[in-house]
KEDO-450566 format. One record per residue: residue number from 1; residue in three letters; x, y, z of N, C-alpha, C in turn. Coordinates in steps of 0.2 Angstrom, whole numbers. Example, Ala and Ser with C-alpha at 12.3 -4.5 7.8 and 13.67 -1.06 7.14 Angstrom:
2
<i: 1 | aa: ALA | nc1: 66 | nc2: -28 | nc3: 39 | cac1: 62 | cac2: -22 | cac3: 39 | cc1: 66 | cc2: -16 | cc3: 39>
<i: 2 | aa: SER | nc1: 64 | nc2: -11 | nc3: 35 | cac1: 68 | cac2: -5 | cac3: 36 | cc1: 64 | cc2: 0 | cc3: 39>
This chain:
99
<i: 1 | aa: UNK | nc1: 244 | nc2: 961 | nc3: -591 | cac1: 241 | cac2: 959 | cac3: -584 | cc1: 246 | cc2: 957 | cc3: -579>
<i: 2 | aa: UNK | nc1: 250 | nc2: 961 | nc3: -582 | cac1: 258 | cac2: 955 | cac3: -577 | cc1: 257 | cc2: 960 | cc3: -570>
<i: 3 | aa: UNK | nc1: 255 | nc2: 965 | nc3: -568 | cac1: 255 | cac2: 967 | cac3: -564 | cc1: 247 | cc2: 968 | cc3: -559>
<i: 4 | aa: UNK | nc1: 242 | nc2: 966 | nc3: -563 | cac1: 236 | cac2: 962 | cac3: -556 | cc1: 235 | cc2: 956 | cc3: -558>
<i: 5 | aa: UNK | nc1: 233 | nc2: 952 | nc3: -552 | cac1: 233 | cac2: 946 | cac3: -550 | cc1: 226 | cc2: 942 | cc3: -556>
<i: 6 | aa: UNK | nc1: 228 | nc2: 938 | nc3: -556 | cac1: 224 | cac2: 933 | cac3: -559 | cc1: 218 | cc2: 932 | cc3: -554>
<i: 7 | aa: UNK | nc1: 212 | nc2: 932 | nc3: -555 | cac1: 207 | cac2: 930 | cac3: -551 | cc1: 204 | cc2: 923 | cc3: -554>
<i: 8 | aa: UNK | nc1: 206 | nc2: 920 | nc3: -551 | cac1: 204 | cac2: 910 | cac3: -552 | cc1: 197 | cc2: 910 | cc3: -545>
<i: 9 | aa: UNK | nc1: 191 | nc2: 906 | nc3: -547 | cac1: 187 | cac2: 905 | cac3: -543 | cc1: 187 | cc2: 897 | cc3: -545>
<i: 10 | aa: UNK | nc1: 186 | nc2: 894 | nc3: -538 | cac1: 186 | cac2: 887 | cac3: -541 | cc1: 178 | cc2: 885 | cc3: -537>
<i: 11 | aa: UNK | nc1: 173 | nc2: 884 | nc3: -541 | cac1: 167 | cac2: 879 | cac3: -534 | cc1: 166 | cc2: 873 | cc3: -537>
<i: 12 | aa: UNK | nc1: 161 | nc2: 871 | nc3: -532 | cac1: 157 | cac2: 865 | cac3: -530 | cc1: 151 | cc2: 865 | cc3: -528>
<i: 13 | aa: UNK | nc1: 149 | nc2: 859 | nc3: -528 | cac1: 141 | cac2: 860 | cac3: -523 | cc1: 140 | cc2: 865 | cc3: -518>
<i: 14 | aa: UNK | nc1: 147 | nc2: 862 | nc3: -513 | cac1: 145 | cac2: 865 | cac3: -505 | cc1: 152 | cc2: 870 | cc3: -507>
<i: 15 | aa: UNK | nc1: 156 | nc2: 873 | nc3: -511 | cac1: 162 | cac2: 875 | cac3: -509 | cc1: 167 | cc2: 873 | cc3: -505>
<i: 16 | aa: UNK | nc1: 167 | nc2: 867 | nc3: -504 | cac1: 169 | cac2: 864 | cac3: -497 | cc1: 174 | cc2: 861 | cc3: -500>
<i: 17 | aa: UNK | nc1: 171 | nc2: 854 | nc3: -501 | cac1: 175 | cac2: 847 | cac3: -502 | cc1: 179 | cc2: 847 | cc3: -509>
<i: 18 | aa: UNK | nc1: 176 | nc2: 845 | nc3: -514 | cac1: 178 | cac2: 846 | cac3: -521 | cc1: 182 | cc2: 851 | cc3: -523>
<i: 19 | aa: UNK | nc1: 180 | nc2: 854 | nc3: -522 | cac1: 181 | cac2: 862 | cac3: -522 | cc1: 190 | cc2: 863 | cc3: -520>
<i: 20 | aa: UNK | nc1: 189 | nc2: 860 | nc3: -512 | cac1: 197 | cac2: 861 | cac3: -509 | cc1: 202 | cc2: 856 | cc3: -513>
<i: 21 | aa: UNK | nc1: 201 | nc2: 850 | nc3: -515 | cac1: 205 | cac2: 845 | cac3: -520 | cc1: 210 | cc2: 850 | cc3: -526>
<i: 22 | aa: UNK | nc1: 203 | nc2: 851 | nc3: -527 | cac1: 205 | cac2: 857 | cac3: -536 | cc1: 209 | cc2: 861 | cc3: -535>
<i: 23 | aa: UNK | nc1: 206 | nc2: 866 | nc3: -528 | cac1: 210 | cac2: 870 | cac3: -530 | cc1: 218 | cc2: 870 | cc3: -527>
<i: 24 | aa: UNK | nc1: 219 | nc2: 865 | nc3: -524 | cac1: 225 | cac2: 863 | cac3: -523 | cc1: 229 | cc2: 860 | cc3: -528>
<i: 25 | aa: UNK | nc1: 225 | nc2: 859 | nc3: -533 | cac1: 228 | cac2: 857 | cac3: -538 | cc1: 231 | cc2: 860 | cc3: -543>
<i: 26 | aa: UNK | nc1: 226 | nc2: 866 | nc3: -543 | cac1: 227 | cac2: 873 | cac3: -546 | cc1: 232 | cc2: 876 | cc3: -545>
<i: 27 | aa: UNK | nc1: 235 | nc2: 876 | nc3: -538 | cac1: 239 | cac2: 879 | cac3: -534 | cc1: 245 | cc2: 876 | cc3: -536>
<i: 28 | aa: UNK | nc1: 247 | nc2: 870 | nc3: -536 | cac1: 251 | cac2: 867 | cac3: -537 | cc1: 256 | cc2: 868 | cc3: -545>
<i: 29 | aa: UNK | nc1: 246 | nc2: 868 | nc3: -551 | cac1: 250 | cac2: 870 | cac3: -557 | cc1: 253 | cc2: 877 | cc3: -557>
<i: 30 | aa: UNK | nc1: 250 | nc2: 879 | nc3: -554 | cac1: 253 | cac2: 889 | cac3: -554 | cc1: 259 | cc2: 889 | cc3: -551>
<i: 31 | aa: UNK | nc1: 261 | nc2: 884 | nc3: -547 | cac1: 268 | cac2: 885 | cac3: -543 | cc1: 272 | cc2: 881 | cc3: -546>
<i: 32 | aa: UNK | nc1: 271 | nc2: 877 | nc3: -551 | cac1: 275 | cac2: 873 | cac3: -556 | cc1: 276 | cc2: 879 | cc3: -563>
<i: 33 | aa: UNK | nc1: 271 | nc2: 884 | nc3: -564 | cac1: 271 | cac2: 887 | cac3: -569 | cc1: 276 | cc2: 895 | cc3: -568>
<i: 34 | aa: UNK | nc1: 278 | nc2: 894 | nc3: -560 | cac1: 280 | cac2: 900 | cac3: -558 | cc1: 277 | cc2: 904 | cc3: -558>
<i: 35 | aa: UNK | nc1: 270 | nc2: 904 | nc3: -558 | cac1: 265 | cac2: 910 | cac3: -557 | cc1: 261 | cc2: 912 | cc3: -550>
<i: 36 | aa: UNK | nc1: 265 | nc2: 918 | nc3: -546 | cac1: 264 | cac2: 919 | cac3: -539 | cc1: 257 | cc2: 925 | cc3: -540>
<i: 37 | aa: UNK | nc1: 257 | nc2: 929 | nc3: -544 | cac1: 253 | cac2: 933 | cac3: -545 | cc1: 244 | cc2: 933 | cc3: -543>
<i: 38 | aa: UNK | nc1: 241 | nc2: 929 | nc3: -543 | cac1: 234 | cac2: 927 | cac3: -541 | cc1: 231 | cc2: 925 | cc3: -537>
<i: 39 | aa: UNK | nc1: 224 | nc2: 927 | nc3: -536 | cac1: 221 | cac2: 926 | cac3: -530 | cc1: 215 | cc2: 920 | cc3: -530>
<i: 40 | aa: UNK | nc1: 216 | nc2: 916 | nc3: -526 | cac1: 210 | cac2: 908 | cac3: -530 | cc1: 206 | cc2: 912 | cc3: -522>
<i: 41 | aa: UNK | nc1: 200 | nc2: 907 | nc3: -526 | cac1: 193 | cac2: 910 | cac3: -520 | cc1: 189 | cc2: 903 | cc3: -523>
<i: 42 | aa: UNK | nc1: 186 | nc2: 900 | nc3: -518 | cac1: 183 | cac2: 893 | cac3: -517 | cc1: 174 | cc2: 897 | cc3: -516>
<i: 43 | aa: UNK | nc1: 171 | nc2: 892 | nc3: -519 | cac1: 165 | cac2: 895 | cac3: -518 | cc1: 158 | cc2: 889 | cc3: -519>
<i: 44 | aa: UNK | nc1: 151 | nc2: 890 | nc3: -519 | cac1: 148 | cac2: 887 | cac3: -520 | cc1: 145 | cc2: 887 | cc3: -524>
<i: 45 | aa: UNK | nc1: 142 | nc2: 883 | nc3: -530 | cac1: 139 | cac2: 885 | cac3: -536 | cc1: 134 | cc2: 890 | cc3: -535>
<i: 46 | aa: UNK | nc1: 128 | nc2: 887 | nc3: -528 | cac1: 127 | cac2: 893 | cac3: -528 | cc1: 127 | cc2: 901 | cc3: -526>
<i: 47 | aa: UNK | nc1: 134 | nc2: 901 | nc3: -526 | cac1: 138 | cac2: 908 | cac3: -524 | cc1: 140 | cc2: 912 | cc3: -531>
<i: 48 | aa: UNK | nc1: 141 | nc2: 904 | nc3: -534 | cac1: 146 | cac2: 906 | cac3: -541 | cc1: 144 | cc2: 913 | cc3: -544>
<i: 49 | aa: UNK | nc1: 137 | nc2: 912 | nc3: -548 | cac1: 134 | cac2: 921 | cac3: -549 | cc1: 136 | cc2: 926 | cc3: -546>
<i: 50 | aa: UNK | nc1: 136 | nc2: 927 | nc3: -541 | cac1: 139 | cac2: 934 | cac3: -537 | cc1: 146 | cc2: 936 | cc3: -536>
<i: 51 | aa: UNK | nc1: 149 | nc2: 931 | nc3: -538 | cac1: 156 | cac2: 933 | cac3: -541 | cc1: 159 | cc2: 931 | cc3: -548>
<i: 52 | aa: UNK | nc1: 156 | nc2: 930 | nc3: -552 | cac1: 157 | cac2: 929 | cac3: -559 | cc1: 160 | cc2: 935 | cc3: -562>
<i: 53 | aa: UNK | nc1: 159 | nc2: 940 | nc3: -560 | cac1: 162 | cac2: 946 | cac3: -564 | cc1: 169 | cc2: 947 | cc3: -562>
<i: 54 | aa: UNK | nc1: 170 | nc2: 947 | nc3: -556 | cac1: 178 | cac2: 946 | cac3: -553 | cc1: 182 | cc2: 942 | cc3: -556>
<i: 55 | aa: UNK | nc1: 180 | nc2: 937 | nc3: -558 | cac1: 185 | cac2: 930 | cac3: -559 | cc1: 188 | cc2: 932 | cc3: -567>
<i: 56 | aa: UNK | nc1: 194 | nc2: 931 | nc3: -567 | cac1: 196 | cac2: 928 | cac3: -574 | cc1: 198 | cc2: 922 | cc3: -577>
<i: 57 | aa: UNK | nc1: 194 | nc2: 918 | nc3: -573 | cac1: 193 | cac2: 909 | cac3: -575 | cc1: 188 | cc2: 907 | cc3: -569>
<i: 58 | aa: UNK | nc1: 184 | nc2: 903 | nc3: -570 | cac1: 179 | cac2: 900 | cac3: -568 | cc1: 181 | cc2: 892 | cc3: -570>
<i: 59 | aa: UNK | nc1: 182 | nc2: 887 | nc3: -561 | cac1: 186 | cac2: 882 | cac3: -564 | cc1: 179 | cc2: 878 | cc3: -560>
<i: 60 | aa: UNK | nc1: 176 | nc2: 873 | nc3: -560 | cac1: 168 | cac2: 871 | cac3: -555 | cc1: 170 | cc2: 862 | cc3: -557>
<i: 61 | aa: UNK | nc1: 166 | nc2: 861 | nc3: -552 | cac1: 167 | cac2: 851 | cac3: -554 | cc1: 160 | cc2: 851 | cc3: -556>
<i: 62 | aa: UNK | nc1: 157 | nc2: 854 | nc3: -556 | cac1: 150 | cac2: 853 | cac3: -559 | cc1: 148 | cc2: 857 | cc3: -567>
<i: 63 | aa: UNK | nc1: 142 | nc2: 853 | nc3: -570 | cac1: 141 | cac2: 855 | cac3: -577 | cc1: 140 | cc2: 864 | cc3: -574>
<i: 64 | aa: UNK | nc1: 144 | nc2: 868 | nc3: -578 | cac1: 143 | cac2: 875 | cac3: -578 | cc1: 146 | cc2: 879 | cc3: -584>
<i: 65 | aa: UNK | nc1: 142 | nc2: 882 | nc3: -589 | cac1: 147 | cac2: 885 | cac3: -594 | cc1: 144 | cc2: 892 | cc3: -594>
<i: 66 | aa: UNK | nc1: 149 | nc2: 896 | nc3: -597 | cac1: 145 | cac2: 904 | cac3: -599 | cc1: 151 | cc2: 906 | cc3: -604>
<i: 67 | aa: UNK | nc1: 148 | nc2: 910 | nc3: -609 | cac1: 153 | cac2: 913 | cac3: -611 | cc1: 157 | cc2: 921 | cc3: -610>
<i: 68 | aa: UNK | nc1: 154 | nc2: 922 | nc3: -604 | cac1: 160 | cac2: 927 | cac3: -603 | cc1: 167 | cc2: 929 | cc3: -599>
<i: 69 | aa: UNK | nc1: 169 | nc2: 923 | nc3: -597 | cac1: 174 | cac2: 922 | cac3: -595 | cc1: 176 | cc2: 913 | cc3: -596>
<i: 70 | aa: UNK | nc1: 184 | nc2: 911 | nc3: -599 | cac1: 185 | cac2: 905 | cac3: -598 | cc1: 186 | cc2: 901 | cc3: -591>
<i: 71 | aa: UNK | nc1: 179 | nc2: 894 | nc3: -592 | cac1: 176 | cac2: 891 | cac3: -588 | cc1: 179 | cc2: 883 | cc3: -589>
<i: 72 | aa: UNK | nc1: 179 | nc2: 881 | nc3: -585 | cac1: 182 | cac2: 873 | cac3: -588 | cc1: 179 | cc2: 868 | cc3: -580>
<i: 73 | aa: UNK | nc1: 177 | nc2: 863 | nc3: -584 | cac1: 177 | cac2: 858 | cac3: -578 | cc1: 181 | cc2: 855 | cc3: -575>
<i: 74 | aa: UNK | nc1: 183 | nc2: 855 | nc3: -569 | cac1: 191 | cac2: 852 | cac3: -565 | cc1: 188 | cc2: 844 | cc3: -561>
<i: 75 | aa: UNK | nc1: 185 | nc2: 842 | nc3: -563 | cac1: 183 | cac2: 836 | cac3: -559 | cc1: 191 | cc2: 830 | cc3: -564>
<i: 76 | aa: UNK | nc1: 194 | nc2: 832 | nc3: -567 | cac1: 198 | cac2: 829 | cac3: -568 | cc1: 204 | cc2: 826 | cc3: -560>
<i: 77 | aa: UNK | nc1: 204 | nc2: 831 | nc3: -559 | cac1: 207 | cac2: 833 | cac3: -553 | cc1: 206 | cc2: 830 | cc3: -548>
<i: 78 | aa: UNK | nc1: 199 | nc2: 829 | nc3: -549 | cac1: 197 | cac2: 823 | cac3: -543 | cc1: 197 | cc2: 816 | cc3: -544>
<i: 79 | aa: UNK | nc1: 195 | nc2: 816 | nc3: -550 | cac1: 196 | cac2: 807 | cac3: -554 | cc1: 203 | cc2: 806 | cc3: -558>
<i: 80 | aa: UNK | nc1: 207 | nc2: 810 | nc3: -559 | cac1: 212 | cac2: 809 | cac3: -561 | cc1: 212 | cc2: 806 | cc3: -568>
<i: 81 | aa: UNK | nc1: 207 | nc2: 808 | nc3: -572 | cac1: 204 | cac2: 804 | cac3: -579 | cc1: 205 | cc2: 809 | cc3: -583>
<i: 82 | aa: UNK | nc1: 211 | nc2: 811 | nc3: -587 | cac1: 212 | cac2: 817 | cac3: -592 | cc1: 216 | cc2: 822 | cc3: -590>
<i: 83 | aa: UNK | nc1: 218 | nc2: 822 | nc3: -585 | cac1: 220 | cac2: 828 | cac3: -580 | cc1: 227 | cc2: 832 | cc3: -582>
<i: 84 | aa: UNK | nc1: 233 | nc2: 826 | nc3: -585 | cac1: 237 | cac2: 831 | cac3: -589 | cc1: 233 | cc2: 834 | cc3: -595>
<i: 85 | aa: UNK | nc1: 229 | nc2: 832 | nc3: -598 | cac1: 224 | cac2: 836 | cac3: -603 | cc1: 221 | cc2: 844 | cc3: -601>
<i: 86 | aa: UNK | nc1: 219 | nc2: 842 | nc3: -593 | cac1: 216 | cac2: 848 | cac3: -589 | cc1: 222 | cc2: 854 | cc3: -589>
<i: 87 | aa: UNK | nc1: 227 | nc2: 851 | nc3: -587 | cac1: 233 | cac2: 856 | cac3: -583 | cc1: 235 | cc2: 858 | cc3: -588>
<i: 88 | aa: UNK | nc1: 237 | nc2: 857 | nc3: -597 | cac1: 241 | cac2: 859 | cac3: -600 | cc1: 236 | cc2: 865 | cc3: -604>
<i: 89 | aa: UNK | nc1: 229 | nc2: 864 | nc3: -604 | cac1: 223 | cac2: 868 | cac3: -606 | cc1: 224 | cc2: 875 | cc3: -602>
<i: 90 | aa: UNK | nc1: 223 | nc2: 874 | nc3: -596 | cac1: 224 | cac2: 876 | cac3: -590 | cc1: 232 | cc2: 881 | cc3: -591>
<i: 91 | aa: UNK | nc1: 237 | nc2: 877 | nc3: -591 | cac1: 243 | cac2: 882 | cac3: -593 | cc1: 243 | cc2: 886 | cc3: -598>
<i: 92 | aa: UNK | nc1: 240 | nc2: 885 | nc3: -603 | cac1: 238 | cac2: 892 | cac3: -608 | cc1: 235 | cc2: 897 | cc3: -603>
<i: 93 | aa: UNK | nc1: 231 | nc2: 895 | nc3: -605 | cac1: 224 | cac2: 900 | cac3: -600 | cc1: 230 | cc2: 906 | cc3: -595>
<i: 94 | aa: UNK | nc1: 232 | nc2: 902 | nc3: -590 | cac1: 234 | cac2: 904 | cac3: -584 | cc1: 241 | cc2: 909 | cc3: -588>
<i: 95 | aa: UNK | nc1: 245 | nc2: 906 | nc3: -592 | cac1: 251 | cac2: 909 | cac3: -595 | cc1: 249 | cc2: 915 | cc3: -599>
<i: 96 | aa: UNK | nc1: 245 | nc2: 916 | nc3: -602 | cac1: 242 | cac2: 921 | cac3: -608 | cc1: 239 | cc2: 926 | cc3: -601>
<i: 97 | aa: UNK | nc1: 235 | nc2: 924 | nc3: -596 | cac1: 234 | cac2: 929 | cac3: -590 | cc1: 238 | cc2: 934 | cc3: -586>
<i: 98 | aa: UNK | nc1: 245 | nc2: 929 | nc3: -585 | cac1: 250 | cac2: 932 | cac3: -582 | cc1: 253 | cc2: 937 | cc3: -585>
<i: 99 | aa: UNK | nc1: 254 | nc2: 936 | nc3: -593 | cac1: 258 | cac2: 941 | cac3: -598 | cc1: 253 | cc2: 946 | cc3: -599>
């Protein structure tokens, strides 16, 4: 997959608020991981459905799971309760995507 991009979707209630903490935070591990390759798209849970098939992670601050792609809750990111826990989960995922 090392040559198409990662498609990260990150929501929230409104895709708005939460949503932009995360995915900045996302952004960060990926620049720390040296992973330039990927495209993040912010969204609203209730948007989330209409692009679940694009995405190859599904990251949400709210309870959401499904099992067709890896899902994970990032409210870490906001309360900062776990969150090298989040990021190092997270670095698999994102490292195994890039190769």
């Amino acid at each position: 997959m090392a040559n198409s991009k990662i498609e990260i979707v990150v929501a929230c209630g409104s895709g708005v608020a939460t949503s932009t903490i995360a995915a900045d935070a996302v952004k960060d591990l990926l620049k720390e991981l040296g992973i330039q390759n990927y495209n993040l798209v912010k969204t609203s849970m209730t948007e989330l459905p209409n692009i679940i098939d694009s995405a190859d992670v599904i990251l949400t601050t709210n309870n959401y799971k499904t099992d067709k792609k890896p899902c994970f809750n990032v409210m870490s990111f906001i309360t900062g309760i776990n969150e090298e826990s989040l990021k190092s989960e997270l670095a698999d995922i994102f490292l195994k995507l890039n190769n």
